[in-house]
N, C-alpha and C positions, 0 to 999 in steps of 0.2 A: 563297123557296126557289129550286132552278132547281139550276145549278153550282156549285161548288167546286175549288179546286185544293189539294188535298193537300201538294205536292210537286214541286219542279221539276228537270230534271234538265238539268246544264249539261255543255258540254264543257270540254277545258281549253282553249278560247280567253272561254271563259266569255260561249258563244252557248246559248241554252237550247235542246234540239233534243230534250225530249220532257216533256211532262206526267200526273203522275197526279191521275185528276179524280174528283170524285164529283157526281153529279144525283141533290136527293133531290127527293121533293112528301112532302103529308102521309101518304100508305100507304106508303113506304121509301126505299130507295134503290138506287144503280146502279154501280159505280166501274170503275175501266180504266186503262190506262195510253195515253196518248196520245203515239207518234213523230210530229211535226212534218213536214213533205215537206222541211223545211230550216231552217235554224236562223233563228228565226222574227225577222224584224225588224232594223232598225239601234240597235235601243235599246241602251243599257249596260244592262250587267247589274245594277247598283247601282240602275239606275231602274224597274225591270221592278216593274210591284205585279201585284195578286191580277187585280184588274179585266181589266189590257194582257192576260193568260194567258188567262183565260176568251176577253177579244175573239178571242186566236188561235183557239184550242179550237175554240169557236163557227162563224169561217171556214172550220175545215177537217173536221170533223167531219161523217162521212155522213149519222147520224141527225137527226133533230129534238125538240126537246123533247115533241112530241108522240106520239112513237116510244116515247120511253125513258118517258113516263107509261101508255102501252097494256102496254109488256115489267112495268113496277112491278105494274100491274095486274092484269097475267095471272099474274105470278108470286104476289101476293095469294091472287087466288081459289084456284090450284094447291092453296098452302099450308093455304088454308081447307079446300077440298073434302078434303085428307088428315087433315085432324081426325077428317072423318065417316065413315074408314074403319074395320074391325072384322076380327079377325081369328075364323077359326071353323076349327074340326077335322074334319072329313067323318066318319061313323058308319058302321059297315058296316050298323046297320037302325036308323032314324031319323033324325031331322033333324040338322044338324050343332050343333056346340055349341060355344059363345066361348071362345076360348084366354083363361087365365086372363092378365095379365101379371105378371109379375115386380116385386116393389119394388126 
């Protein structure tokens, strides 16, 4: 797992000058669009693979892989912890009582 490049975006001199990426692991994923500090490289464009794009990515990118698996993570639990939420109606004498849901 790790990155992904989606999508490259060129100019019309046909320098790549931004990437959209995705980082997944096995709990989900992360995606973004990546602008370049400058149009990355002397490579032709015809030559540019998946691989050359992540290497940029990777050097300019603030996070670290180990960033984007804690944000995966935490966004995980978030979504876990909202499973186990429950909605209830206050009573004016008694305990409250579970909103029904809707089919």
């Amino acid at each position: 797992m790790g990155f992904s490049i989606s999508r490259m975006i060129a100019d019309g001199d046909q320098k790549v000058v931004a990437l959209d990426w995705v980082y997944s692991n096995a709990d989900g994923t992360l995606s973004n669009r990546h602008v370049l500090e400058q149009p990355y490289g002397s490579t032709p464009f015809d030559d540019v693979t998946e691989a050359m794009a992540i290497t940029w990515l990777e050097d300019q990118l603030q996070n670290t892989s180990t960033e984007f698996d804690a944000a995966i993570a935490k966004r995980k639990a978030a979504v876990e912890y909202e499973k186990t939420l429950s909605a209830y109606t206050p009573q004016p004498e008694g305990p409250p009582l579970p909103v029904e849901e809707s089919p």
